[in-house]
C-alpha positions in Angstrom: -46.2 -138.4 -18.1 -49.1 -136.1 -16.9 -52.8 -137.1 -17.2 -56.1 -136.1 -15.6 -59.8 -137.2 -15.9 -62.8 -135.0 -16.1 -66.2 -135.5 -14.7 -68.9 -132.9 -15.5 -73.0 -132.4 -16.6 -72.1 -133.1 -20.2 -69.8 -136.3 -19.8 -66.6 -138.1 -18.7 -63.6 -137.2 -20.6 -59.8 -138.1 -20.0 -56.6 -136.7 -21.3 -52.7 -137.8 -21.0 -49.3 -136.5 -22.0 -46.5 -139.2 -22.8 -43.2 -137.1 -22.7 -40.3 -138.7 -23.9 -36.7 -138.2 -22.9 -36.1 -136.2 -26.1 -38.7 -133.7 -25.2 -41.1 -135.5 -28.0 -44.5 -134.7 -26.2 -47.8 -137.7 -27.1 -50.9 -136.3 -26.2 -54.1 -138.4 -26.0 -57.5 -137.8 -25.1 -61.1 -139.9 -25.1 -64.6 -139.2 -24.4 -65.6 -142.2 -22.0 -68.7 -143.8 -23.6 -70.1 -144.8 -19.2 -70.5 -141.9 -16.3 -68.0 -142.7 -13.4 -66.4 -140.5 -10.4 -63.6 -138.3 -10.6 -61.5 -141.0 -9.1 -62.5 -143.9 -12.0 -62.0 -141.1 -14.7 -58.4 -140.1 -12.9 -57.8 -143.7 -13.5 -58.5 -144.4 -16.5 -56.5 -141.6 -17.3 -53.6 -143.6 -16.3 -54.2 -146.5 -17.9 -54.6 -144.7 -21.3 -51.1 -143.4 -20.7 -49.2 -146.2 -19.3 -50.9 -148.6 -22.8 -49.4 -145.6 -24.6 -46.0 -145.9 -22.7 -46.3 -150.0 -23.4 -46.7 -149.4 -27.1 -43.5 -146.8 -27.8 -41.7 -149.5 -26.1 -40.8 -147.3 -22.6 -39.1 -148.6 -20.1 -38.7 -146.4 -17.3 -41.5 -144.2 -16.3 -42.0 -140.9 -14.4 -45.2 -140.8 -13.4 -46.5 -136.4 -12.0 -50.1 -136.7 -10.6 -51.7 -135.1 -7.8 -52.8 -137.3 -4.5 -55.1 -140.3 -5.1 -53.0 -142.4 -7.1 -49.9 -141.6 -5.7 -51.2 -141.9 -2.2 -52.7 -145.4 -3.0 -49.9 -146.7 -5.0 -47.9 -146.3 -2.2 -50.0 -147.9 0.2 -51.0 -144.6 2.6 -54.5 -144.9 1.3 -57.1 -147.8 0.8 -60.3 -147.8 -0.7 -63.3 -149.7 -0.3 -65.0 -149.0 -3.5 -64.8 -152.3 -5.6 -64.1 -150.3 -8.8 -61.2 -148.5 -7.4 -59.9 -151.6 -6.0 -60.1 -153.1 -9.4 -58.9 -150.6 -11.4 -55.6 -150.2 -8.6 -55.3 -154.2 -9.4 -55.2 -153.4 -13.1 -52.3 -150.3 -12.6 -49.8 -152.6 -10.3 -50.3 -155.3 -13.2 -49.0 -152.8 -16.2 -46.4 -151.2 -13.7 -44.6 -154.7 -13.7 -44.2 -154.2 -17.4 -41.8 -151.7 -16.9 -38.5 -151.6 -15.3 -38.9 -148.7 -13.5 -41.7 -146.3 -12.3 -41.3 -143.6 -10.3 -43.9 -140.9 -8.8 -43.8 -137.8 -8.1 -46.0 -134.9 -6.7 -46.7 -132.1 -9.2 -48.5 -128.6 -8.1 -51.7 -128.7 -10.4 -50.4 -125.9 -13.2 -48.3 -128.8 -14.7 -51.0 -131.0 -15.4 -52.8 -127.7 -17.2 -52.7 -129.6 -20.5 -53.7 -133.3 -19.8 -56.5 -131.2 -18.0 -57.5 -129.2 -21.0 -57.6 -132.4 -23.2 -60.0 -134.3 -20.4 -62.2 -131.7 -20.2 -62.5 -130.9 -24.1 -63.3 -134.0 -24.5 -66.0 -134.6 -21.5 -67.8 -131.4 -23.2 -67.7 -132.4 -26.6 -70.6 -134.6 -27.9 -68.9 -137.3 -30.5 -70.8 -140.1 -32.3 -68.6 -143.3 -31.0 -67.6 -143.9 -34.6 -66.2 -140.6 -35.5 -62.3 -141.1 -35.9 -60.6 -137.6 -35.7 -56.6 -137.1 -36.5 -54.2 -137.1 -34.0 -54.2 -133.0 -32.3 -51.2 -130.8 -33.4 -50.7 -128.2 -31.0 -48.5 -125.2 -32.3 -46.6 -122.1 -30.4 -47.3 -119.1 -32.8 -44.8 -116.1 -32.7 -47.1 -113.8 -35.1 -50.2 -112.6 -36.1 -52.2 -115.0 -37.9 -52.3 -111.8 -40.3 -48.4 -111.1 -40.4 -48.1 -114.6 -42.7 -50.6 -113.6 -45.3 -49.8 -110.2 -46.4 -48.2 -109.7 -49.5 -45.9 -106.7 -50.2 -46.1 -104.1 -53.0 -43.3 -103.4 -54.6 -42.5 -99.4 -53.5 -43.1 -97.0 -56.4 
């Protein structure tokens, strides 16, 4: 699972990628309705994916993210900000849902697309109860114009 948070001058937007074994890819994004740091959004991040790993029913978790997490998940370091301290309290609680979680460093081009859903949705202005359909993301091998023309039959 990948997942990021982004912080900028239009809003607070965070994005995850639940990747199955089979390859089956879950991608999730939300506009957070409060401003917070880098570090809460990067958080909250997390959570979103690990409720989304609870509610498929995942046991076993591989968990790619860059340092803060990692680094305070393992103990190297603390903070003293009371929100981060919560929010580390909340992590450790759904970790013990599963039976295994693992971390592991990744270099920051394989989080492009849990980035590019945070920060779509930090620059995106939607009304809190706008509902919109689940993304579909497609690999296209043509031109959008190669599947619309028709042929003549040759005289």
């Amino acid at each position: 699972m990948f997942f990021d948070g982004a912080v900028n001058a239009k809003g607070v937007g965070i994005g995850a990628i639940l990747i199955l074994p089979t390859g089956q890819h879950y991608p999730a994004t939300a506009r957070l309705g409060f401003f917070y740091t880098n570090n809460t959004a990067e958080y909250e991040a997390y959570i979103l994916v690990m409720n989304m790993a609870v509610n498929l029913d995942v046991e076993e978790l591989i968990i790619g993210d860059f340092d803060l997490i990692i680094r305070q998940a393992h103990g190297k370091w603390e903070t003293r900000d009371i929100k981060l301290i919560q929010y580390k309290q909340h992590v450790e609680d759904l970790s013990k849902r599963f039976k295994f979680v693992e971390f592991k460093y990744i270099p920051r081009f394989h989080n492009k697309l849990a980035d590019a859903l945070a920060t779509l949705s930090s620059m995106l202005p939607y009304l809190s109860n706008v509902l919109i359909d689940p993304l579909e993301i497609q690999v296209r091998e043509r031109h959008g114009y190669c599947n619309t023309i028709e042929m003549e039959p040759d005289v």
